[in-house]
N, C-alpha and C positions, 0 to 999 in steps of 0.2 A: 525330510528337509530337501530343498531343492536350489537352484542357481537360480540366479537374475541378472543377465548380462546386462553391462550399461553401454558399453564401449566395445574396443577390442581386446582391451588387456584387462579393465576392470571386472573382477565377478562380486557377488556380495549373496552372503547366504538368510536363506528365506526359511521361514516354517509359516505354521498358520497362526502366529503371535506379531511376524513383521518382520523386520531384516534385525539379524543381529549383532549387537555392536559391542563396542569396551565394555565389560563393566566394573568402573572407576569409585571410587569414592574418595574424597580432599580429608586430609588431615592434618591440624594445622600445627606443625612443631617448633614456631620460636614465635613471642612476642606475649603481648595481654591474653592472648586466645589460644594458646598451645595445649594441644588434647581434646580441643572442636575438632567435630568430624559431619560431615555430610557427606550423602550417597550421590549421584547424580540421576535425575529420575528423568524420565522423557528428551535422553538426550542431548539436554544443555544446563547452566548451572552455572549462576551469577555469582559469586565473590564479593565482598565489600565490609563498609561498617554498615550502611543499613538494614533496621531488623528485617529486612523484605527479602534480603543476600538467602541462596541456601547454604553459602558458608559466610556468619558473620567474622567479622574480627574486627576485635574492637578497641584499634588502634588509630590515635587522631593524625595518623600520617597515610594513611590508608583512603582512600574516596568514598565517597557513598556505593556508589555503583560503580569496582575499580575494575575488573575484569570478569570475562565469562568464559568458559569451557563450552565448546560442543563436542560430542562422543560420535564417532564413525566407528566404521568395523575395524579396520586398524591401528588407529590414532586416536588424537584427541588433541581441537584446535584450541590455541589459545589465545584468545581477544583482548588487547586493553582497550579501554572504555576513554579514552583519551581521560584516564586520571592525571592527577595535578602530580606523585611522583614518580610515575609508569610502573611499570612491569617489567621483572627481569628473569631471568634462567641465567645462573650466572651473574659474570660479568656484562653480558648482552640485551640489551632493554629491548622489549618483544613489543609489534605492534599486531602482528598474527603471524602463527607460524603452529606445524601439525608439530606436536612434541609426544617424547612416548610414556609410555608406566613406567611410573618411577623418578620422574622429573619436578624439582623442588621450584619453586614459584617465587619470586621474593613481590612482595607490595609493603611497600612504606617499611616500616621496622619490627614486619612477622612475615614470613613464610609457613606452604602449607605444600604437602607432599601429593602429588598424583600417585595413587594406590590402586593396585588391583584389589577387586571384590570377588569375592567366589561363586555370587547368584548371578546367572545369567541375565541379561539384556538385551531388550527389544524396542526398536521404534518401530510402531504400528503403521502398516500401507493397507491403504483401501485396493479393495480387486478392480475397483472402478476407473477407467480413461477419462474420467469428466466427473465434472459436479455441477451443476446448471451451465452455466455460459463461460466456466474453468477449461480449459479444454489440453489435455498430452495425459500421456500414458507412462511418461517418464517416473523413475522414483523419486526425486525432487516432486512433483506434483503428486504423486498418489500418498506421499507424506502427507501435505497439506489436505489432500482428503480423507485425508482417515480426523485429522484434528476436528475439519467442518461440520462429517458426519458425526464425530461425539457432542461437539458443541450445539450441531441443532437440536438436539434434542432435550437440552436444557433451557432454561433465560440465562446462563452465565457471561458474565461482561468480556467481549473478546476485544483483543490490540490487533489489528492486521499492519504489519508490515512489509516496506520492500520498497526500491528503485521506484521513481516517476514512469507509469505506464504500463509497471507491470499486473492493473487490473485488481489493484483493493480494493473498488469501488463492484467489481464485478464478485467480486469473492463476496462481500458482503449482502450484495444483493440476494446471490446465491441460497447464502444461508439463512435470511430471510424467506425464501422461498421452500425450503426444505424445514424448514421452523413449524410448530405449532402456530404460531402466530404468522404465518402464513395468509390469514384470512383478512389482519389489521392491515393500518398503514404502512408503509417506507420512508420517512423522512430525511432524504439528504440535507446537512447541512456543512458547508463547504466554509473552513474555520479562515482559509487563507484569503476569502473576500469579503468579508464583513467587516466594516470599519468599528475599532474599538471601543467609540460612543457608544453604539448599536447592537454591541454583544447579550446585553442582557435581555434587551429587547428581543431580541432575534429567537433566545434561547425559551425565554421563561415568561414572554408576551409584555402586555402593560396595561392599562385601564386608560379611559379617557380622559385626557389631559394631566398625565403624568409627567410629559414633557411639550415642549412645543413641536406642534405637527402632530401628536397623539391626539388625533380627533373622535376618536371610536375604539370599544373595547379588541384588542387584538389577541389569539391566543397566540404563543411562542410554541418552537419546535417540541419540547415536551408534550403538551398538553394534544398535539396534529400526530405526534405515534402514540399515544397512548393507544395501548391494546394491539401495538405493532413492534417495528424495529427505530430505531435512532440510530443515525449513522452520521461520525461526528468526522468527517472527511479533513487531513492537513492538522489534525488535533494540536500537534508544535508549533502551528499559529496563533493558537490563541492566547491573548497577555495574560501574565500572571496574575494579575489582580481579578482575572475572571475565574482561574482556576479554582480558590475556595469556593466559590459561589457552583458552581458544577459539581464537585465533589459534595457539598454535601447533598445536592440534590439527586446525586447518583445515591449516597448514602440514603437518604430517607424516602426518596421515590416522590415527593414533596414539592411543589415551585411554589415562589409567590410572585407573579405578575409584577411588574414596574408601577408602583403605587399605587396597588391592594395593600388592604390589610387580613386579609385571610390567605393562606395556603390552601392550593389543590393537590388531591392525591393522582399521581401518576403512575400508570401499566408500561411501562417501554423497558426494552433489551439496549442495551447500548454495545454498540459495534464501532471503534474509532480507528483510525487509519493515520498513519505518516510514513514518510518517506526521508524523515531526519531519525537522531539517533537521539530516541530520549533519554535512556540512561546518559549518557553524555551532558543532556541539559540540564539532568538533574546534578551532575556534577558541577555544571556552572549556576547553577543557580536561579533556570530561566526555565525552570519545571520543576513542578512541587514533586517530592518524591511519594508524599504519602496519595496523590493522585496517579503516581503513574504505576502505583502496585495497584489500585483499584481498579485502572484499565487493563492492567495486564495479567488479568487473574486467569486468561488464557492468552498463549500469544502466538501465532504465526505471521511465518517469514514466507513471502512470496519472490520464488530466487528469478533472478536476471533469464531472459530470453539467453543470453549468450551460453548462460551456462544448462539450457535445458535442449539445444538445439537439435535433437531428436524430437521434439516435441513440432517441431517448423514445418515439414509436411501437414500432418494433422490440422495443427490451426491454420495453418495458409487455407486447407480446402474447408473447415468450417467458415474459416472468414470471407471467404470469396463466394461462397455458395449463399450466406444472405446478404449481402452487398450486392450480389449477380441478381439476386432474385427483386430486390429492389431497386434495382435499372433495368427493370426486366430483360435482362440476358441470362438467365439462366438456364441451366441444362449443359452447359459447355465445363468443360474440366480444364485446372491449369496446367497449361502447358508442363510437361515435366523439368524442361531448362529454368523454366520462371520459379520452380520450388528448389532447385538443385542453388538458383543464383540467389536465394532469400536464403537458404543455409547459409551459404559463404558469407554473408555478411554481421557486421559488428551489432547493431541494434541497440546502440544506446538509448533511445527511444524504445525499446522494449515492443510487447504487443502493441503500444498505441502506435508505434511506429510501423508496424509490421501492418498493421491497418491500412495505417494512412497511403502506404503504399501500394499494396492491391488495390485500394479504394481508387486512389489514383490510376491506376494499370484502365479498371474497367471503366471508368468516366470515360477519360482517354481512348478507350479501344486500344491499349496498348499491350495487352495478355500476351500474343505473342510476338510482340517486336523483341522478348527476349531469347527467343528461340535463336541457339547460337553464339548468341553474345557470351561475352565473358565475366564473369561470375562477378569481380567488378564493377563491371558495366552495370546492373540492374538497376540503379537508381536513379540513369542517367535522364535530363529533362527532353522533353519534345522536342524537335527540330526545330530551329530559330527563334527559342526562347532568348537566345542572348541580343534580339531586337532590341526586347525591351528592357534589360539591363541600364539603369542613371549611370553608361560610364562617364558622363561628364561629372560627376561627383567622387567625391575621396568616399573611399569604403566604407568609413565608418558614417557619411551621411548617406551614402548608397545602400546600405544596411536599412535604415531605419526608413530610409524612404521605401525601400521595399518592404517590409515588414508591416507598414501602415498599410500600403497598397492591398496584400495579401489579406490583412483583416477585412477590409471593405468588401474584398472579391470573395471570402471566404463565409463573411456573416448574411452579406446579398443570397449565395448560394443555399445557404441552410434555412436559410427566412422562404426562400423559394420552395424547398424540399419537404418543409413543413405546411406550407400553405400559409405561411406567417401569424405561424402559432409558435409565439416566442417561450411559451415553456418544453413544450417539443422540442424545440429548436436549441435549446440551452441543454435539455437533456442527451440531445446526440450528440452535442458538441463537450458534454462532459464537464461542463461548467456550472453556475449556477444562475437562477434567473435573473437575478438582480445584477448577477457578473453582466451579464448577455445584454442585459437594458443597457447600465450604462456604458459600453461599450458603443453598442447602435446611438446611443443620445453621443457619445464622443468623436465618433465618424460621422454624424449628422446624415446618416442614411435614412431616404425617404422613397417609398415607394411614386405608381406614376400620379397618383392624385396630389403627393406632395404630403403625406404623411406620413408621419415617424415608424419607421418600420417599427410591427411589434408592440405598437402604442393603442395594447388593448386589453380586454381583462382575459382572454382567454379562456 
């Protein structure tokens, strides 16, 4: 057995099974459910009345999905789920907080005891610094690699969560790519930009003259990965009344077209992704439950830039090395000050932020204007950008008049970058095509002929 420093003061102990942690098991001693017991397997371990909880309890004051435990080498957190009666220790109603063995839980009108187990436990770390285009060596991230590497090797249905930017979209692709199915498609489909009409269409195709404007048989995202991945990107976008229709097509592997009358059979993985908190929704009622066990038959959490910040050298110098290579300046390394001043900062924009900033640095020629500066400083804009500042406007029209501006200047640039290949161009920018269209159709950007940028088949 060996050490694995994270910090200065934190150590966590390793063997070749993965770092080892509590190990815990719930037992539930007051209410309808008293003398339920569950172990905690892989670290974490949902609570509720629904059968999908690893500890039910089946109490009508209790939530679907009322809180969850995760197990560290010390402790062990405990989450309420923003249930309807919360979560108490005590008299003190818990939103999170590290509590120890031995600590009784109160939800609704049962409690259930955190208990030591006598079998040891492990969460498994990959020996790996990266998983495709994943990138830190951190235990936070080699968690998530070791879950990727089990799961590609399967078809089983994975949930990727985490923060806006912290790179579900990359995760997934990832493991598409480390996949058997490696050889199929990739279908992104982006749940937060399709208009509701258009869901089923989008998802499960439609036949000719199903609706108006259905002029031609069209296939839907099922049927374009068959024999690949599906990647159901912002999944907590989608309305409810689409969610049956998806589930059972997950269940059966089955679509039927928008006004067919036969079903096709379909080969896809499904990989779905948010940045909201579904258990939560399933407690309000604005997410079916019996769908979001189906997605979550594996689930990873991809943690915050903030809190992996060892990991910020490393992706600074992958991310700069193909953003360099693709302005052709490459060969130069970043300044040490420029990595020292992207530690020090907050990054609530996560890697897309961390991005967009290098990205910025090297357009700019800016790499080493941070040589020196203070750690602070690194974000700061070019000299005499406050020219062009609307201060004759109140903030909040100064805001959005800027914000328009910055799309025109930003989708021009990319339309550029690509050659004004608007699927290109929708794929660096992280979006989706149809996002990207009507965006260009809402800014009425036109190249110098006078046509709509991107107004083509690609």
């Amino acid at each position: 057995m060996s050490e694995f420093t994270l910090d200065a003061t934190e150590r966590v102990l390793l063997d070749r099974r993965g770092v080892r942690v509590l190990s815990v098991e719930l037992l539930a001693v007051e209410g309808p459910s008293r003398g339920a017991r569950a172990r905690i397997e892989s670290g974490g371990a949902k609570v509720g009345s629904a059968a999908g909880c690893a500890l039910v309890l089946a109490d009508r004051a209790v939530s679907r999905v009322h809180c969850e435990l995760v197990v560290k080498a010390d402790a062990v957190t405990l989450r309420d789920l923003e249930s309807t009666n919360g979560t108490f220790v005590g008299d003190v109603r818990v939103r999170e907080a590290d509590v120890p063995v031995g600590t009784v839980v109160r939800c609704g009108g049962s409690a259930f005891r955190i208990e030591a187990s006598g079998e040891p436990a492990f969460v498994a770390i990959s020996d790996q610094t990266s998983f495709g285009e994943l990138v830190g060596a951190s235990l936070e991230m080699r968690q998530v690699y070791a879950v990727l590497e089990r799961v590609a090797a399967s078809d089983t249905t994975l949930l990727v969560q985490g923060e806006t930017g912290t790179g579900k979209d990359v995760a997934a692709r990832a493991l598409h790519a480390a996949s058997a199915r490696r050889g199929g498609p990739f279908v992104p489909v982006d749940c937060g930009a399709i208009p509701e009409a258009l869901f089923e269409s989008e998802l499960f195709g439609h036949v000719r003259g199903a609706f108006t404007g259905a002029v031609q048989n069209r296939a839907g995202a099922f049927e374009e990965a068959s024999g690949g991945t599906l990647f159901l990107d912002e999944i907590g976008e989608m309305p409810l009344a689409m969610q049956a229709k998806l589930l059972r097509a997950i269940e059966s592997r089955r679509v039927r077209r928008v006004g067919a009358t036969k079903e096709t059979d379909v080969d896809v993985r499904i990989v779905a992704a948010t940045n909201r908190k579904l258990a939560q929704m399933v407690n309000e009622g604005t997410f079916r439950e019996d769908l979001y066990y189906r997605l979550a038959v594996v689930e990873v959490s991809l943690p915050p830039l903030r809190a992996r910040r060892d990991d910020i050298p490393q992706l600074a110098a992958h991310l700069y090395a193909k953003i360099a290579a693709k302005s052709g300046a490459a060969g130069a390394a970043l300044p040490a000050e420029l990595v020292e001043s992207l530690r020090a900062r907050p990054w609530p924009g996560n890697v897309r932020e961390l991005r967009n900033t290098i990205e910025r640095a090297v357009t700019l020629g800016q790499t080493g204007a941070f040589a020196g500066a203070p750690a602070e400083a690194a974000g700061v804009l070019p000299a005499g950008v406050e020219s062009i500042v609307p201060l004759h406007l109140p903030l909040k029209d100064a805001r959005l008049a800027w914000t328009s501006e910055f799309e025109s200047i930003y989708v021009r640039a990319m339309m550029k970058k690509t050659d004004g290949n608007l699927t290109r161009a929708a794929e660096q920018a992280g979006v989706s095509r149809r996002f990207l269209q009507r965006l260009v159709a809402r800014l009425g950007l036109r190249d110098a002929s006078g046509a709509i940028l991107g107004d083509d088949d690609d």
